[in-house]
PyMOL CGO cylinders between C-alpha atoms (Angstrom):
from pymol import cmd
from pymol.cgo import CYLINDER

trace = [
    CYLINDER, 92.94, 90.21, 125.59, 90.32, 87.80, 127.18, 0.3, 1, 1, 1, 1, 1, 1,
    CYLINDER, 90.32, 87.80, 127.18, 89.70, 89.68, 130.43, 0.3, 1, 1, 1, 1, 1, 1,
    CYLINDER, 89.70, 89.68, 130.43, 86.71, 91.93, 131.52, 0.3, 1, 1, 1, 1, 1, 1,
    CYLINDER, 86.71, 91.93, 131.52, 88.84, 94.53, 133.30, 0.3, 1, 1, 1, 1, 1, 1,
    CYLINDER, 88.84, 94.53, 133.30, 91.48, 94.73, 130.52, 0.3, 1, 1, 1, 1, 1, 1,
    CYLINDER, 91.48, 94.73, 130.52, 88.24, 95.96, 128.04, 0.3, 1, 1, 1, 1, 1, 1,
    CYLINDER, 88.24, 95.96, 128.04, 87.25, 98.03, 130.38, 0.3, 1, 1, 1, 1, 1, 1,
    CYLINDER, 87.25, 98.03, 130.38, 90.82, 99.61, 131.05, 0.3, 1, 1, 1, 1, 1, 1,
    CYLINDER, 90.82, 99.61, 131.05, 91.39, 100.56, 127.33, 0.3, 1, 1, 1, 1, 1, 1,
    CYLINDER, 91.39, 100.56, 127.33, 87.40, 102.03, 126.82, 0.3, 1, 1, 1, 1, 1, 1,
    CYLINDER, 87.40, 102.03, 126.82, 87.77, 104.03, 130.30, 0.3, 1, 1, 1, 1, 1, 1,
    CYLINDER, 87.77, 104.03, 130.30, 91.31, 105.65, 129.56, 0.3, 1, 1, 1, 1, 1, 1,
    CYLINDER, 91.31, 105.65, 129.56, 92.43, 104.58, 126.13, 0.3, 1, 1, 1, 1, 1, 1,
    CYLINDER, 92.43, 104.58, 126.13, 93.15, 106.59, 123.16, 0.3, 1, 1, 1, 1, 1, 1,
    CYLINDER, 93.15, 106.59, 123.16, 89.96, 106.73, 120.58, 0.3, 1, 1, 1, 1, 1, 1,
    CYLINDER, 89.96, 106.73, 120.58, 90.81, 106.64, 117.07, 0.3, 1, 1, 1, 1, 1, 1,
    CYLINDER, 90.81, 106.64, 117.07, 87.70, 106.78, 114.31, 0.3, 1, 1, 1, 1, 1, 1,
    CYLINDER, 87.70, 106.78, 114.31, 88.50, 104.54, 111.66, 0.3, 1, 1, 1, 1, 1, 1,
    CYLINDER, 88.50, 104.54, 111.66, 85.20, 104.15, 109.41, 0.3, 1, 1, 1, 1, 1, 1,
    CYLINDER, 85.20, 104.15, 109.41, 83.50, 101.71, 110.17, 0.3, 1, 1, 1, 1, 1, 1,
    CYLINDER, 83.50, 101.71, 110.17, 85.79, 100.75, 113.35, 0.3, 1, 1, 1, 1, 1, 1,
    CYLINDER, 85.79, 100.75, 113.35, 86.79, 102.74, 116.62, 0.3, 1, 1, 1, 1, 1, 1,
    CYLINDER, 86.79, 102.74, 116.62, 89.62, 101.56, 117.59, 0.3, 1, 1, 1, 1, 1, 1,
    CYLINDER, 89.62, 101.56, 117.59, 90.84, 101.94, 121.46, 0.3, 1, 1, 1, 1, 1, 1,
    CYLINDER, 90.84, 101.94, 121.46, 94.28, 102.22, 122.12, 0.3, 1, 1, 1, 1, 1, 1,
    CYLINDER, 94.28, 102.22, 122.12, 96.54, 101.83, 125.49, 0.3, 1, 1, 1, 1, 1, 1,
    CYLINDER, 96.54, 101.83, 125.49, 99.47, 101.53, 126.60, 0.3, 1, 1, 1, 1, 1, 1,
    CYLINDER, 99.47, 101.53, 126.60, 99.31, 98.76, 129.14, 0.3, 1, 1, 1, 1, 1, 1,
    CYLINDER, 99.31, 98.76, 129.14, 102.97, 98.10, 129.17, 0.3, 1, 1, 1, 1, 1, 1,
    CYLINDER, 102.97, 98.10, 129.17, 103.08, 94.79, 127.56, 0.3, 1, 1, 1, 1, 1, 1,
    CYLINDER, 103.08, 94.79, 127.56, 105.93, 94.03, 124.67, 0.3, 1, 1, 1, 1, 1, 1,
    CYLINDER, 105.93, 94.03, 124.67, 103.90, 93.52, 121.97, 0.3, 1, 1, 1, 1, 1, 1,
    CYLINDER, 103.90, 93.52, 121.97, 100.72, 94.35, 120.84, 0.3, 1, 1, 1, 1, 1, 1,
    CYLINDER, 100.72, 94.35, 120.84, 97.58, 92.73, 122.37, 0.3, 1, 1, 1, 1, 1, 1,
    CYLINDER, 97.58, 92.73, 122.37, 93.85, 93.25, 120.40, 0.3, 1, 1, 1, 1, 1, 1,
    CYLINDER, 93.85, 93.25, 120.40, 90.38, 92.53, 121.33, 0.3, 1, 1, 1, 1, 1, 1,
    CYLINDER, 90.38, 92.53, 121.33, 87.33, 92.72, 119.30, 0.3, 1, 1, 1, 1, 1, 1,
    CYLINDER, 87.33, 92.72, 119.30, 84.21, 93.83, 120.30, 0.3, 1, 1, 1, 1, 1, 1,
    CYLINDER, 84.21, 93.83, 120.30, 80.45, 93.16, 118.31, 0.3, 1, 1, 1, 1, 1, 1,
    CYLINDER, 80.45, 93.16, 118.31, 77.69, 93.77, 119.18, 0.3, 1, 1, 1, 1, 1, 1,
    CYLINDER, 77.69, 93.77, 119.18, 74.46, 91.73, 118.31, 0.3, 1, 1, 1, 1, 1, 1,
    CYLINDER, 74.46, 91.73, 118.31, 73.20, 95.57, 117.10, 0.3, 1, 1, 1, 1, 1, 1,
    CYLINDER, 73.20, 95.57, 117.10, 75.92, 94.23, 114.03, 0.3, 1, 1, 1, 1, 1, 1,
    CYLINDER, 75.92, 94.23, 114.03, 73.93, 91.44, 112.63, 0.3, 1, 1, 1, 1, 1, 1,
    CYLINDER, 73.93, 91.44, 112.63, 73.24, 87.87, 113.83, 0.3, 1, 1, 1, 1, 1, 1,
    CYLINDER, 73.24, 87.87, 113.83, 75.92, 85.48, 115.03, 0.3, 1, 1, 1, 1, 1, 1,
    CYLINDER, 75.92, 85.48, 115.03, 76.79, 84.46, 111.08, 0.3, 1, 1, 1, 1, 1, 1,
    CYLINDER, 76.79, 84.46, 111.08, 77.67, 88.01, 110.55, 0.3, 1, 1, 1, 1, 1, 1,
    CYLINDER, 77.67, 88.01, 110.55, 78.81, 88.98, 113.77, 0.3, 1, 1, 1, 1, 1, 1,
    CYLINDER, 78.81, 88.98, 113.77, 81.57, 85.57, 113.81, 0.3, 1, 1, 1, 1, 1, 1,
    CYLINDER, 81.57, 85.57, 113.81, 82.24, 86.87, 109.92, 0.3, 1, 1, 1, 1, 1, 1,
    CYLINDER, 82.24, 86.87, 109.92, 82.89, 90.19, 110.96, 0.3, 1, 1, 1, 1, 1, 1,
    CYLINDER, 82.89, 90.19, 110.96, 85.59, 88.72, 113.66, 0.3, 1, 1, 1, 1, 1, 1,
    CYLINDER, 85.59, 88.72, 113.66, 87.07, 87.07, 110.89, 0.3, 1, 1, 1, 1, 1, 1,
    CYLINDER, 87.07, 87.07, 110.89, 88.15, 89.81, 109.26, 0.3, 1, 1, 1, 1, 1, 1,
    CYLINDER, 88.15, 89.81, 109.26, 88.98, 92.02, 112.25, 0.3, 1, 1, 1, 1, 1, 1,
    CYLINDER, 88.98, 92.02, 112.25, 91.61, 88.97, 113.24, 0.3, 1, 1, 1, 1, 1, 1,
    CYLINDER, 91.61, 88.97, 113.24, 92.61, 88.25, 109.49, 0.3, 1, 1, 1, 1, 1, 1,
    CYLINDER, 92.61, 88.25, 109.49, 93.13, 92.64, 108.92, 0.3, 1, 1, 1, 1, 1, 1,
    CYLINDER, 93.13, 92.64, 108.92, 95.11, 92.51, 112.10, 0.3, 1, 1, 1, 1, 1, 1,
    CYLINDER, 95.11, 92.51, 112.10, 97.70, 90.25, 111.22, 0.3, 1, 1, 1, 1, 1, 1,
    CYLINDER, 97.70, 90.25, 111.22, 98.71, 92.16, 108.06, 0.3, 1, 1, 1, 1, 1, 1,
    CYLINDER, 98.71, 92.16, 108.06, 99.20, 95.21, 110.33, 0.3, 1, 1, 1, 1, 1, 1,
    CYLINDER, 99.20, 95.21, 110.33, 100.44, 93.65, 113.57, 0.3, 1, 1, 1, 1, 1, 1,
    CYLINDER, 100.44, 93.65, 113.57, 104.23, 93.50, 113.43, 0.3, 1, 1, 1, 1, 1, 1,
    CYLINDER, 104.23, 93.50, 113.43, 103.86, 97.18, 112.59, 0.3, 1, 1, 1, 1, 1, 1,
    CYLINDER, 103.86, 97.18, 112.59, 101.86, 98.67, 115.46, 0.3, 1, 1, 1, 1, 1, 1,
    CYLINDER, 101.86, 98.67, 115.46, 103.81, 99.86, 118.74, 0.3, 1, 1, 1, 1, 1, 1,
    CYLINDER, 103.81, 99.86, 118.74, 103.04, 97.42, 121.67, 0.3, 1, 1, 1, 1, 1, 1,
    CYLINDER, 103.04, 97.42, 121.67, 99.85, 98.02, 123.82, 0.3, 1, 1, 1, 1, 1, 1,
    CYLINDER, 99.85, 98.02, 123.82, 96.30, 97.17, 124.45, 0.3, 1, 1, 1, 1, 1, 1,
    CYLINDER, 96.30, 97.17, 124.45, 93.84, 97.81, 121.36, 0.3, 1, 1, 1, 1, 1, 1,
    CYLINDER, 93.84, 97.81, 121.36, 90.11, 97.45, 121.64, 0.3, 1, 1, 1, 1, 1, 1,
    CYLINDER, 90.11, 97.45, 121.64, 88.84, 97.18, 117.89, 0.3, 1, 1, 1, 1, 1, 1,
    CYLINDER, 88.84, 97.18, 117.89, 84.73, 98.18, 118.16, 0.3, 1, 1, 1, 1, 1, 1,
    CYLINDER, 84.73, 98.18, 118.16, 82.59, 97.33, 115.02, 0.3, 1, 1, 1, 1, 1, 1,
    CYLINDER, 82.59, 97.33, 115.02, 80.02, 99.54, 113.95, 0.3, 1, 1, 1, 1, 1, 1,
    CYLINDER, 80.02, 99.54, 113.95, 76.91, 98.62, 112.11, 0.3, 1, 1, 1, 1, 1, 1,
    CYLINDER, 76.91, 98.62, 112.11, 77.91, 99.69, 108.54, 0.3, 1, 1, 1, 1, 1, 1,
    CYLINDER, 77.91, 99.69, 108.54, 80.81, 97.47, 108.62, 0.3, 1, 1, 1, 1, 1, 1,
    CYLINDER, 80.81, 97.47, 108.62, 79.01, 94.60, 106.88, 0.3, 1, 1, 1, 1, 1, 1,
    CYLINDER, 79.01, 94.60, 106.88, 78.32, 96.43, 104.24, 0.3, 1, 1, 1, 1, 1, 1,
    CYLINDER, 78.32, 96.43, 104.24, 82.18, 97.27, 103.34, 0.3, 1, 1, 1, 1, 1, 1,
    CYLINDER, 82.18, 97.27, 103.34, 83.12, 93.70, 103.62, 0.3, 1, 1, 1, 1, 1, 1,
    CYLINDER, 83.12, 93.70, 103.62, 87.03, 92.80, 104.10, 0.3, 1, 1, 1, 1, 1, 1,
    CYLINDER, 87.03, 92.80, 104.10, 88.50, 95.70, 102.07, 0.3, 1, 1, 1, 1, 1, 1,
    CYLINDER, 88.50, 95.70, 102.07, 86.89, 97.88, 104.36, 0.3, 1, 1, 1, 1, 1, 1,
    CYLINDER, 86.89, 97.88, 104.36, 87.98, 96.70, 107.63, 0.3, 1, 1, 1, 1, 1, 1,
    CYLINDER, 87.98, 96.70, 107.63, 91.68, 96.41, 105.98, 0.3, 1, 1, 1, 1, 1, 1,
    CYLINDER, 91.68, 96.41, 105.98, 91.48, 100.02, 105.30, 0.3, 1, 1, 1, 1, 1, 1,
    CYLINDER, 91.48, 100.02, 105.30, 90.36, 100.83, 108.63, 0.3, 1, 1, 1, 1, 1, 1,
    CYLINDER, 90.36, 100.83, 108.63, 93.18, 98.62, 110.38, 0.3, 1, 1, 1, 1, 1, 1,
    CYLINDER, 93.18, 98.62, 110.38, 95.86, 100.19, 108.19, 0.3, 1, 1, 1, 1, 1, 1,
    CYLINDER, 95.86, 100.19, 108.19, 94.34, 103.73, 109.21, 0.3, 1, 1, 1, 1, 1, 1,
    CYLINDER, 94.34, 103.73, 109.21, 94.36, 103.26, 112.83, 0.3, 1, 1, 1, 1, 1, 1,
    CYLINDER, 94.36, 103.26, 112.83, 97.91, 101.75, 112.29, 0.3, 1, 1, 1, 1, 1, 1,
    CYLINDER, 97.91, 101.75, 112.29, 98.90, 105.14, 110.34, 0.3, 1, 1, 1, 1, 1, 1,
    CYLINDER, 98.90, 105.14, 110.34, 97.42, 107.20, 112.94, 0.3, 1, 1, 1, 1, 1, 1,
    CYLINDER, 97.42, 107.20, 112.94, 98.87, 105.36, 116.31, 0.3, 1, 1, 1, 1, 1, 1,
    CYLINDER, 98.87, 105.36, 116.31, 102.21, 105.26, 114.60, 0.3, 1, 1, 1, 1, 1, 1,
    CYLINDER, 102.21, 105.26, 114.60, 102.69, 109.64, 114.63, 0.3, 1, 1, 1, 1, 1, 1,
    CYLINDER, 102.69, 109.64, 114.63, 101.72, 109.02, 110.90, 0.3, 1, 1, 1, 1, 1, 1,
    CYLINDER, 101.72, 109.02, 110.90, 99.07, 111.23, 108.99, 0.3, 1, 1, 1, 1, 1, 1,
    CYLINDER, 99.07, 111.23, 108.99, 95.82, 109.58, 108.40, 0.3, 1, 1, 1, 1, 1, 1,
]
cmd.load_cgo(trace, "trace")
């Protein structure tokens, strides 16, 4: 997702799901497959850490991607999510995969 309205779409009427140190927005748009954008804020760290923290949003993704029904997701880092590193935002994905899937978290 690249688009302004298609953020705002998933924040206004998505589904919220709490994942540590992610919140993860969920939608379905109708699209075939699964679509993600990432959201940081500067309140994250500087543009090192906030560019490092995309990283491993897009790297966490693809392990979990061919799982996840289709839709719009909106992946939100918090502040603390520096301080879990890659394991943490792997966990997180794999959560919010769990949960959007009718799984137990």
């Amino acid at each position: 997702m690249r688009r302004r309205r298609e953020f705002s779409e998933v924040q206004q009427r998505g589904r919220r799901i709490y994942s540590g140190e992610l919140v993860i927005l969920a939608l379905d748009s109708g699209v075939p497959w699964p679509r993600i954008g990432i959201t940081v804020s500067s309140k994250v760290g500087n543009a090192v850490e906030r560019n490092r923290v995309k990283r491993w949003i897009r790297e966490g993704w693809r392990a979990v991607a061919s799982d996840l029904p289709p839709g719009d997701l909106v992946v939100v880092a918090r502040r603390a999510v520096l301080s879990c590193g890659f394991p943490g935002v792997e966990r997180a994905l794999a959560a919010a995969q769990r949960a959007l899937s009718g799984e137990n978290s």
